[in-house]
N, C-alpha and C positions, 0 to 999 in steps of 0.2 A: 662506509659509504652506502646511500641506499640503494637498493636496486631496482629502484626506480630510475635514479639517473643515471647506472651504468650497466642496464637493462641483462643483468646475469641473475640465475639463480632465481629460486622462488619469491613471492610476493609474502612480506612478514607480515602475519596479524595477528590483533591485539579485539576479541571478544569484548564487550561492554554489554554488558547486562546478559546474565544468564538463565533466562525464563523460558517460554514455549516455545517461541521464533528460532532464541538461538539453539535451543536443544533436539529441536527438530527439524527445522529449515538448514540452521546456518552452519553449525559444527559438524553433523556427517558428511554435508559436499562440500566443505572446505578440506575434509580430513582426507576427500576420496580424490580431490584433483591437485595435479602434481606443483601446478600456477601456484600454489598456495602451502603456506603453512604455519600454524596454528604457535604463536609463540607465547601470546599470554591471555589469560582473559582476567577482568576485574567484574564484580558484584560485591554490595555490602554485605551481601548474605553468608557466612562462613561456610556454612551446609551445601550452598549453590558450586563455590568455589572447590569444596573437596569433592564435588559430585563429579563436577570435570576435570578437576585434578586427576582422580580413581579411573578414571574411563579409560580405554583402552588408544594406544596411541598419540599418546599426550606426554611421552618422554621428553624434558627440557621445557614442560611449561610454566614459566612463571604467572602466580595467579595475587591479586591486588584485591583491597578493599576501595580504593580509591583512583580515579583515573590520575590523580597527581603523581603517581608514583611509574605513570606507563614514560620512557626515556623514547623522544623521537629521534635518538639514534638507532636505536635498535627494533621499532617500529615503523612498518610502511603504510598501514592502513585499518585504520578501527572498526570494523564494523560492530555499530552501534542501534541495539534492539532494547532499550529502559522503557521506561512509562510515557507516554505520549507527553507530560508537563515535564519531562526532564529533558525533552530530544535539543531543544535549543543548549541550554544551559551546557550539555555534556559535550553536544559536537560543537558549539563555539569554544568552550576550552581547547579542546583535542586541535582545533583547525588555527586559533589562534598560535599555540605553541609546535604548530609546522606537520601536527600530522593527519591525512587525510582521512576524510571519515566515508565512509559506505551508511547512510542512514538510513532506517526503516521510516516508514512510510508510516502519520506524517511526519513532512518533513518537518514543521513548522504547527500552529495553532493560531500566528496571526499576523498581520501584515508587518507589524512591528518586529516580532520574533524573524519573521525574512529578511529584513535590514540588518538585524544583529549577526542572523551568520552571513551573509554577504559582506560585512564588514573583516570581522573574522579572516574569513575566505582570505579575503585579498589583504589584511595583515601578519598571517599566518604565513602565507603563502603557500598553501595546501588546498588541494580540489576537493569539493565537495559534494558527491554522488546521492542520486534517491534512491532507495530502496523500494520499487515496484516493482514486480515481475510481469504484470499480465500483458503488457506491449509486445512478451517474449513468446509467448505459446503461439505454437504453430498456426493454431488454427488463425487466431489475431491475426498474426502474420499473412497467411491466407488472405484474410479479408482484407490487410493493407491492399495486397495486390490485386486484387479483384475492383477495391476502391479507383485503380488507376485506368478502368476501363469505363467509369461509369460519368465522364463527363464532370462538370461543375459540380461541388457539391456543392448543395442545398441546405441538406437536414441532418440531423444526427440524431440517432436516439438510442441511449444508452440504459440498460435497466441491470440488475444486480439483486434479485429477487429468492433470499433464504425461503424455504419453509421454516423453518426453525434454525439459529442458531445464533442466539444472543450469547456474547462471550464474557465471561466472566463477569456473570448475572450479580448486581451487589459489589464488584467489586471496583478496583480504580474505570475498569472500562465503560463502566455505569454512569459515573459519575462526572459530570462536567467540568470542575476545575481541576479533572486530572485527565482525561482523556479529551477537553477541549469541544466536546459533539459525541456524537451518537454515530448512526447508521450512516451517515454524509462523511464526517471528518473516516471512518473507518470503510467501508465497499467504495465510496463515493470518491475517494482517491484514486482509487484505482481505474474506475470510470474516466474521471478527468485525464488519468497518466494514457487511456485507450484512444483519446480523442485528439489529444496534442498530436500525434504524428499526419492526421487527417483534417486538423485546423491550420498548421504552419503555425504563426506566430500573431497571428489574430487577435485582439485581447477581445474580452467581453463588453460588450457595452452597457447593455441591460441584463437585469438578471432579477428572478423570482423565483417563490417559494411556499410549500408548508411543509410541516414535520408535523410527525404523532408519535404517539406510546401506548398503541393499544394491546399491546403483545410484549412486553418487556417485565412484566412481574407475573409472564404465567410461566411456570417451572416447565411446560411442555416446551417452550422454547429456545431453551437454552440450548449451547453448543457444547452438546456433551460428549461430542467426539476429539475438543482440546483438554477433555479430562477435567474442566471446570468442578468444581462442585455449585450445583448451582440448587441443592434442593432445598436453601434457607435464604433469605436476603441477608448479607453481612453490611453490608452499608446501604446509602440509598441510592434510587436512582430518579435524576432529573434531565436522561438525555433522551433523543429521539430515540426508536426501533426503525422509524420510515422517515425517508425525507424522498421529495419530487420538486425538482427544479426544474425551470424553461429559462434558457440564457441565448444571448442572442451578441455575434460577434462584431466587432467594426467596420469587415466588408459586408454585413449582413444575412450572415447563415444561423442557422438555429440548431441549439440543443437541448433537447430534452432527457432530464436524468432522473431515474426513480431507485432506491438503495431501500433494501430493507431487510434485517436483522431475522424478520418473522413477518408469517404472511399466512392467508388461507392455502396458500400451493398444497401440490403433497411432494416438489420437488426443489431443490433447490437450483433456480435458473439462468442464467444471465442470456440478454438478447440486445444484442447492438445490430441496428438498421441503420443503414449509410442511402440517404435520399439525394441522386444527381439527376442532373441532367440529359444523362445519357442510358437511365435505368437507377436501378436499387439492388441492395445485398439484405442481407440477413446473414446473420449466426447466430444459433443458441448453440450453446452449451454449459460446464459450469465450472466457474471460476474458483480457486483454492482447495481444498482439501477436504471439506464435508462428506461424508459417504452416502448422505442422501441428493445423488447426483443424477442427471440424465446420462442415458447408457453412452453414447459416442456425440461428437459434434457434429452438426449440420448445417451447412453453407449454402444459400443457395444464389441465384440471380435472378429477377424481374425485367422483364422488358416487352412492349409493346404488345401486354398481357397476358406475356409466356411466363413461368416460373422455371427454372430449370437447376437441378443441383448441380452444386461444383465439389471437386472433390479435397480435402481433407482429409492429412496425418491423422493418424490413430500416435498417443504417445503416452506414456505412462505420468498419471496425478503427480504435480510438481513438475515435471522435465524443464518449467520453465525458469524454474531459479536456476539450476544448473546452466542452463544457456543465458543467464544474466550474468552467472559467475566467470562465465568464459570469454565474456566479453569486456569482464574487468581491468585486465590486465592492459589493453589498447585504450582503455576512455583514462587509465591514472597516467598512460606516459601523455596522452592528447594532449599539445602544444595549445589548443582551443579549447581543451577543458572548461575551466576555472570560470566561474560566472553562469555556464551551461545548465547547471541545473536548477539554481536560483532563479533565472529568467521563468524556468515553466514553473516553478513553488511558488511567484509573487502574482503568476495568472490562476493558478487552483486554489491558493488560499483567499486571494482577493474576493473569486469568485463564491467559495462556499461561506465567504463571511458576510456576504449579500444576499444569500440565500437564505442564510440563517436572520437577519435583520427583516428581511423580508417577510418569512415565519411569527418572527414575532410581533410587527405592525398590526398583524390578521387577529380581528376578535379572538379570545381567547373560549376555547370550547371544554365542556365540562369533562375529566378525566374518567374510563373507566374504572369500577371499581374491582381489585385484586380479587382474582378467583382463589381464595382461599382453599377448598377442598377439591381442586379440578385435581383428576386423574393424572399421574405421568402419561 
């Protein structure tokens, strides 16, 4: 029986794809919280498999080439971290044969691929989770609250501003029919996953856009703090580094989103402005794991052309996966589950594949050319 429906015992899981996410995100705080425990993980990779096999802690794991081989008797929940072309594909198997997936973000790459696991979903009869964290950090959090004193909102404006840190320069992440997008499909989720709680259920109406590349084949850019190797191009790259969208919602409030991989900054920043009726907020601080980050977050509030800070946890990089972890275990027994997540996957991907359409409508402008000899 699982123990999901006779709510005893730990939460079984079942690892799927064992790359940077799960080797750093998702296996030490699953390893370290009692909710959870680590039964099997599958990668086609032999080397990946014996890697987590050998780790410490991992007594009684069985490890797969193939998710066919995962039994959803003895599994409660997959969390599933592959290559952005393979996330439909893997979590519709897994959800159609009855077992719940935890998906990394995206969810999906297109409006169709959200039909397929929606269908899934509700043939399988297993729930289907997004994999975002940044709804969870405090400081966000913060800012929810502060959002509930500022009257109607208005305006939103989201930004997600690397100095550097194009991921896996050359490789699938580069690359458009395997990562789907650029700089939008990867920060720009996260952005849309910040705004959902402060839209309700609003779809978009309107929506536009541009994207560039101007910063995605210089080797200073690269995210060399995921260990990438990025000092040679191994494949090409046809995705964006920057995308800025203005989208505008069916009660008619406005968003503005800017994502960008690499930038002139010398920091890497995020700044979401919440514009009401009743005043405005601000937060910067910096989203994910980069170490070129600003030193603490900062909240502040506007009104009747006061500025005044608000105060804001201090928490340790990442604390917010761990608080999405903890709150896994309530959203897989949720009787309202099932459908929950797909409702907001079919308004962020709708919306960034308008953006992206959008982008491309736009004369097309001359590309720069590769600094060959620029400096690390």
């Amino acid at each position: 029986m699982s123990v999901l429906s006779d709510g005893r015992g730990p939460i079984r899981i079942a690892l799927v794809g064992l790359g940077w996410a799960t080797r750093s995100i998702w296996l030490p705080r699953l390893r370290g919280n009692p909710a959870f425990t680590v039964t099997a993980a599958v990668d086609p990779a032999e080397g990946s498999r014996a890697a987590v096999a050998g780790a410490q802690d991992t007594a009684g794991l069985s490890t797969f080439a193939t998710i066919h081989d995962l039994d959803p008797a003895v599994v409660d929940l997959a969390v599933v971290a592959v290559p952005n072309h393979l996330h439909c594909a893997v979590a519709g198997e897994l959800l159609a044969k009855g077992i719940a997936v935890f998906l990394e973000k995206p969810v999906c790459l297109t409006s169709e691929e959200a039909e397929r696991l929606a269908d899934a979903e509700r043939s399988g009869g297993a729930v289907l989770l997004a994999g975002s964290a940044a709804a969870y950090r405090a400081d966000v959090r913060g800012l929810y609250r502060l959002a509930t004193r500022l009257g109607r909102i208005r305006h939103v404006e989201l930004a997600w501003v690397r100095a550097r840190g194009v991921p896996d320069r050359g490789g699938w992440f580069t690359q458009r029919s395997l990562a789907g997008g650029g700089a939008l499909v990867d920060l720009g989720w996260h952005l849309f996953d910040i705004a959902g709680p402060l839209l309700g259920t609003a779809a978009f109406r309107h929506a536009i856009g541009t994207v560039s590349a101007d910063f995605i084949t210089r080797r200073s850019s690269r995210a060399d703090w995921r260990g990438d190797d990025g000092d040679a191009l191994t494949g090409g790259t046809d995705v964006e580094d920057t995308a800025r969208g203005f989208l505008v919602t069916d009660d008619g409030r406005s968003v503005a989103l800017h994502a960008s991989w690499a930038s002139h900054e010398a920091l890497d920043t995020t700044r979401i402005t919440i514009d009401g009726s009743g005043g405005s907020a601000t937060l910067r601080c910096t989203l994910g794991f980069s170490p070129n980050r600003l030193q603490e977050s900062t909240l502040t509030r506007t009104m009747d052309g006061e500025t005044h800070p608000v105060a804001v946890p201090t928490e340790p990089v990442g604390a917010e996966y761990d608080r999405q972890l903890a709150a896994l275990p309530a959203q897989l027994r949720d009787p309202a589950g099932p459908g929950r997540a797909i409702a907001e996957v079919r308004r962020t991907i709708g919306a960034i594949e308008r953006v992206y359409a959008s982008a491309r409508s736009a004369p097309a402008q001359e590309a720069p050319k590769a600094r060959e000899a620029e400096p690390v």
